[in-house]
TORLO-662845 format. One record per residue: residue number from 1; residue in three letters; x, y, z of N, C-alpha, C in turn. Coordinates in nm, 2 decimals. Layout:
% TORLO-662845
NODE    k    r      nx      ny      nz     cax     cay     caz      cx      cy      cz
NODE  NUM  ALA       X       Y       Z       X       Y       Z       X       Y       Z
...
***
This chain:
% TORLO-662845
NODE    k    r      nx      ny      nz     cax     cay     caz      cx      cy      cz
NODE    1  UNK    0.62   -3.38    1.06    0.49   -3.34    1.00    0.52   -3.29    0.86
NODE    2  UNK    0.41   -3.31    0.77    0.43   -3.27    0.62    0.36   -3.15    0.62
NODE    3  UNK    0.45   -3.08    0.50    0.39   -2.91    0.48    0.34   -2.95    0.35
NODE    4  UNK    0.27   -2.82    0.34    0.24   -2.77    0.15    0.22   -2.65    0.17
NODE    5  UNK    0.26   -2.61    0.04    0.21   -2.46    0.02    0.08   -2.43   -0.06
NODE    6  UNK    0.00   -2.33    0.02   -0.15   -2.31   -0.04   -0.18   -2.19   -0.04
NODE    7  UNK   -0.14   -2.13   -0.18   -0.16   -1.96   -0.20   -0.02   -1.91   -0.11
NODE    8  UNK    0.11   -1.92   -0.13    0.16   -1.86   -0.05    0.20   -1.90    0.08
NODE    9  UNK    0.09   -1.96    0.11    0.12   -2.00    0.29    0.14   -2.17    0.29
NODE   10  UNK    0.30   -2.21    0.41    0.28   -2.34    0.42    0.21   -2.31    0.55
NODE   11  UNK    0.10   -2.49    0.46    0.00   -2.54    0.56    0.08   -2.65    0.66
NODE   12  UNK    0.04   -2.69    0.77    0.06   -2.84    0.81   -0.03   -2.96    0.71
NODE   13  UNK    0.01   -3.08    0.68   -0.08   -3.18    0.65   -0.09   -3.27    0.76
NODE   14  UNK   -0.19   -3.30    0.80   -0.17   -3.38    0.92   -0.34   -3.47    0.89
NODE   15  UNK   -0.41   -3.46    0.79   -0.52   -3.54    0.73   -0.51   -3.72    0.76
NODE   16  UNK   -0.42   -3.74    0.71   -0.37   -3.90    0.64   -0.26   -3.99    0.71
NODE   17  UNK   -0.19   -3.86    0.82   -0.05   -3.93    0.88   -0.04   -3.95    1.01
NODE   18  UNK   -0.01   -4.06    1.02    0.03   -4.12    1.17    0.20   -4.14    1.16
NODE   19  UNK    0.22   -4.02    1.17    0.38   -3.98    1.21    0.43   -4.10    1.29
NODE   20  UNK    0.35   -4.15    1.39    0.46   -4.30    1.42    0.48   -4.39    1.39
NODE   21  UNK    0.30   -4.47    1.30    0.30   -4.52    1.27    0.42   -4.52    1.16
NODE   22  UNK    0.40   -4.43    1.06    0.46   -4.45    0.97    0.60   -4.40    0.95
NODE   23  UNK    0.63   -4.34    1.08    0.81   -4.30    1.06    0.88   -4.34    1.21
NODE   24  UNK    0.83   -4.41    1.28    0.87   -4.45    1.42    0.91   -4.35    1.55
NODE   25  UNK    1.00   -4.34    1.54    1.05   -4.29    1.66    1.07   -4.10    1.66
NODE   26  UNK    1.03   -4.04    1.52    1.09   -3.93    1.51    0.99   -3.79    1.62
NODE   27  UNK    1.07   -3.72    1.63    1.01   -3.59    1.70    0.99   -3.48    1.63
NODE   28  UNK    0.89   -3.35    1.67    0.85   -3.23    1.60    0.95   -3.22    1.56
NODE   29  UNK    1.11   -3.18    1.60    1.22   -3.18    1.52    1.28   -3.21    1.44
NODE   30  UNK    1.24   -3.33    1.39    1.34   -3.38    1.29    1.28   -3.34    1.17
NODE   31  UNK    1.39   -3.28    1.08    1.36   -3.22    0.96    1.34   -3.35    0.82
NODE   32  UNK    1.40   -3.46    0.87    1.48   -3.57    0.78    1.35   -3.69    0.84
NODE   33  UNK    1.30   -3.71    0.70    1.17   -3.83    0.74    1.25   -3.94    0.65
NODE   34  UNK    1.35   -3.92    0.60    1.40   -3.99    0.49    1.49   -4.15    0.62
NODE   35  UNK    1.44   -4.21    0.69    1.49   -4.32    0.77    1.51   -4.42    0.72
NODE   36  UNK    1.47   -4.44    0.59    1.51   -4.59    0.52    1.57   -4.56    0.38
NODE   37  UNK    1.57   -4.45    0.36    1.64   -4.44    0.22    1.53   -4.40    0.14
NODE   38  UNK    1.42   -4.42    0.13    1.32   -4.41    0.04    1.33   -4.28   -0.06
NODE   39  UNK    1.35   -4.18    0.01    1.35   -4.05   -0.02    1.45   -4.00   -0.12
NODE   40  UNK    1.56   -4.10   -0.08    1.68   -4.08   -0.17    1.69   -4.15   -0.31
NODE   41  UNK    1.60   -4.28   -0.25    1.62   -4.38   -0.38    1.51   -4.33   -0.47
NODE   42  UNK    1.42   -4.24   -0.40    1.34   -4.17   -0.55    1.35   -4.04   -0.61
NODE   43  UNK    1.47   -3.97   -0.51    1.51   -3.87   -0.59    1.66   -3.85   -0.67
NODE   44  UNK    1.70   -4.00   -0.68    1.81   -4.07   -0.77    1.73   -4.10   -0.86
NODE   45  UNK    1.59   -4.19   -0.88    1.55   -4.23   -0.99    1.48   -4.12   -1.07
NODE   46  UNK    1.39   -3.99   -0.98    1.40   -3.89   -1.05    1.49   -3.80   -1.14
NODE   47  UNK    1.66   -3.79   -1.04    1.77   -3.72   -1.10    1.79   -3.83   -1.26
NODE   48  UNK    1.76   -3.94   -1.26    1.78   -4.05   -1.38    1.69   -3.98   -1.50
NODE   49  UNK    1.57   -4.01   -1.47    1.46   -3.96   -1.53    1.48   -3.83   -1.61
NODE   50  UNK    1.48   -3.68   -1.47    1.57   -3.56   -1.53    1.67   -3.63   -1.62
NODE   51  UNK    1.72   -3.65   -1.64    1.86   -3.68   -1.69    1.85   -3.70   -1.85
NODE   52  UNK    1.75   -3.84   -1.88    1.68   -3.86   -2.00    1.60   -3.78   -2.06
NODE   53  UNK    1.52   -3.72   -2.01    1.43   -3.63   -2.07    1.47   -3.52   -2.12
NODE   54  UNK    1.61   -3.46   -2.05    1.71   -3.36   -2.10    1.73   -3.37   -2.20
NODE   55  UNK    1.86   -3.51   -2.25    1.91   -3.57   -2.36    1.78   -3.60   -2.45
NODE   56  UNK    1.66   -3.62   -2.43    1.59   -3.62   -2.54    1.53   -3.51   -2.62
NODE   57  UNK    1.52   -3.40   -2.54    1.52   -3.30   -2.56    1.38   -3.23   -2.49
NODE   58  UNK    1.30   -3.33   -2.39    1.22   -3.25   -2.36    1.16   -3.20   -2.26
NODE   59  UNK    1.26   -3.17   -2.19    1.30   -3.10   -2.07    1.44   -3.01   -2.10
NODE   60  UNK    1.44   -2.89   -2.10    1.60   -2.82   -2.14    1.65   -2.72   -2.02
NODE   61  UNK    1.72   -2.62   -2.03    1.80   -2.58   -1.95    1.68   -2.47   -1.90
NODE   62  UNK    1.57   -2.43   -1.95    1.46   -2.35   -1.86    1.39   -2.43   -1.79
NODE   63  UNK    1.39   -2.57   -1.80    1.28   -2.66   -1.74    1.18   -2.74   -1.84
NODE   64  UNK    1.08   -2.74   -1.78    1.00   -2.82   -1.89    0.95   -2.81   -2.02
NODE   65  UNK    0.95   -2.85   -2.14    0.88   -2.79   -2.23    0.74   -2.83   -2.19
NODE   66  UNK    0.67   -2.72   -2.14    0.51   -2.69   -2.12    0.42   -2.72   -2.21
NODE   67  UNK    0.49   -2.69   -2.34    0.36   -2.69   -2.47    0.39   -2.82   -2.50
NODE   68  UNK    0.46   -2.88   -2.48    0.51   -3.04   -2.53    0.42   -3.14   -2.48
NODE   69  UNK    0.47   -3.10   -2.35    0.41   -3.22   -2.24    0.24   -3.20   -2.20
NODE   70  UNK    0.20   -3.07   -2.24    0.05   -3.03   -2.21   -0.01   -3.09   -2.30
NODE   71  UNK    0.04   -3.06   -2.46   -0.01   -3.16   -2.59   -0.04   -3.27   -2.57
NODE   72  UNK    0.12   -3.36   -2.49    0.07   -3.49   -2.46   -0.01   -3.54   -2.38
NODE   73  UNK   -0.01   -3.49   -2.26   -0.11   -3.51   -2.16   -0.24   -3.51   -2.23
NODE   74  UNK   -0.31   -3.40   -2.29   -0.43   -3.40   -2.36   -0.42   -3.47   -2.48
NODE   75  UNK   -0.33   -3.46   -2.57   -0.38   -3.62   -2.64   -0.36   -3.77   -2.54
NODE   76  UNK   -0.29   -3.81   -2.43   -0.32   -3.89   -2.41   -0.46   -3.93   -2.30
NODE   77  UNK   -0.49   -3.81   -2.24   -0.61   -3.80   -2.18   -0.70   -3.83   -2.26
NODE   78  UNK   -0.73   -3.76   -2.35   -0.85   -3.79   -2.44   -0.85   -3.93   -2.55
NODE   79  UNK   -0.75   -3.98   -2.57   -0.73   -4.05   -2.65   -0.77   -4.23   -2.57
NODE   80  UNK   -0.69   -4.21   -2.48   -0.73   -4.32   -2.35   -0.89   -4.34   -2.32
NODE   81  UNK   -0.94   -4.23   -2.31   -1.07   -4.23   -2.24   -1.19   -4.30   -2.31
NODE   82  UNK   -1.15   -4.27   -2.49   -1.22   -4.36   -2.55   -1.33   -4.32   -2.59
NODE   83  UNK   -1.42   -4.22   -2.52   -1.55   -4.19   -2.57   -1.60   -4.10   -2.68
NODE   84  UNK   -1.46   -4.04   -2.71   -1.43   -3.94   -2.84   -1.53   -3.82   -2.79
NODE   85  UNK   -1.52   -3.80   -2.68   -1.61   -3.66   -2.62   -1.75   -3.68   -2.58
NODE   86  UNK   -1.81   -3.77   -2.62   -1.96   -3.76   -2.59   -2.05   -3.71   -2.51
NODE   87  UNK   -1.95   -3.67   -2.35   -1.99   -3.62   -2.26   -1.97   -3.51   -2.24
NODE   88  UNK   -1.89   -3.43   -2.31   -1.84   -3.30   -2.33   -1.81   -3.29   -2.44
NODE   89  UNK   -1.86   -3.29   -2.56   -1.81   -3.27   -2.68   -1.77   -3.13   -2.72
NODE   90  UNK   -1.83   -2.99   -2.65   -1.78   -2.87   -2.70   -1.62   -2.87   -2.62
NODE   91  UNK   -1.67   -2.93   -2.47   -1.51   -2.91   -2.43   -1.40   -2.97   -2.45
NODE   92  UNK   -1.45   -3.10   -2.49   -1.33   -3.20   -2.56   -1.26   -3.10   -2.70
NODE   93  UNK   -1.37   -3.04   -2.78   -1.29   -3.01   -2.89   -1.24   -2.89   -2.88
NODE   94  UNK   -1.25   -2.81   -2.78   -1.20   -2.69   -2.73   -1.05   -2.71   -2.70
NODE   95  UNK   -1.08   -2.85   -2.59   -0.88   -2.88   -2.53   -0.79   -2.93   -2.68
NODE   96  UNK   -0.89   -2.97   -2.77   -0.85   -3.02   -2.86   -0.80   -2.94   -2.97
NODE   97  UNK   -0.83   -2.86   -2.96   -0.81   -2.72   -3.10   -0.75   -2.65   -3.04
NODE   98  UNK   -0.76   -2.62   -2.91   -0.63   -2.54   -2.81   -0.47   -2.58   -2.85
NODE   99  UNK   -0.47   -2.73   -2.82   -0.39   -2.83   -2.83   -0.33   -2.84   -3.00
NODE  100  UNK   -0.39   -2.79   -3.06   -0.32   -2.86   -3.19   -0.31   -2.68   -3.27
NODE  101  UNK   -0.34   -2.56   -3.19   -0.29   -2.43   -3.23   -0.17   -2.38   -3.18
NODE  102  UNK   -0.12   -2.47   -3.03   -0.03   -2.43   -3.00    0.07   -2.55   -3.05
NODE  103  UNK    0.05   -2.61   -3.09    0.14   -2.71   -3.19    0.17   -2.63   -3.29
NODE  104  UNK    0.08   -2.61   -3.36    0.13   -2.51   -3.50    0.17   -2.39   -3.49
NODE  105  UNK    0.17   -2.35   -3.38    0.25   -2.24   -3.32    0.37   -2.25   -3.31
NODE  106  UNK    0.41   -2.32   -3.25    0.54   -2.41   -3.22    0.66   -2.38   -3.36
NODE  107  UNK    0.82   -2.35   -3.32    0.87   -2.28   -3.44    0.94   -2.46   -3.51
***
């Protein structure tokens, strides 16, 4: 069965899964859903990924750069979307001036 944590407490997730269907033969027990490799071969292509983003510099030895990757996200959110705010225009230029103060913040 799949957990999450919500405020502190793991939940059960049990919404979406048919534990047999989709993992065959396993019991309450088994800690390891990983039966085909899946699990491994995507947290080898994550450890890859980590790996690069290191060497590029934007991920370092605390973890993620937050102000980096939040910039990008909201420029590429807004940028993608296309509508240049029209439906939110105070909040678009809110994420947007947030976004480009903590850039100039930035040493």
């Amino acid at each position: 069965m799949m957990t999450y944590e919500y405020h502190g407490t793991e939940e059960d997730y049990t919404e979406s899964c048919d534990v047999a269907a989709c993992h065959g033969a396993l019991t309450e027990f088994d800690d390891d859903f990983d039966t085909t490799s899946r699990q491994t071969n995507v947290q080898n292509v994550l450890d890859l990924i980590e790996a690069d983003l290191f060497a590029r510099g934007i991920i370092d030895t605390a973890g993620l750069r937050n102000d980096l990757a939040a910039a990008f996200i909201n420029w590429q959110m807004l940028s993608e979307d296309r509508s240049l705010g029209i439906h939110s225009p105070y909040y678009v230029l809110n994420i947007l001036q947030n976004t480009l103060d903590t850039l100039n913040a930035l040493p």
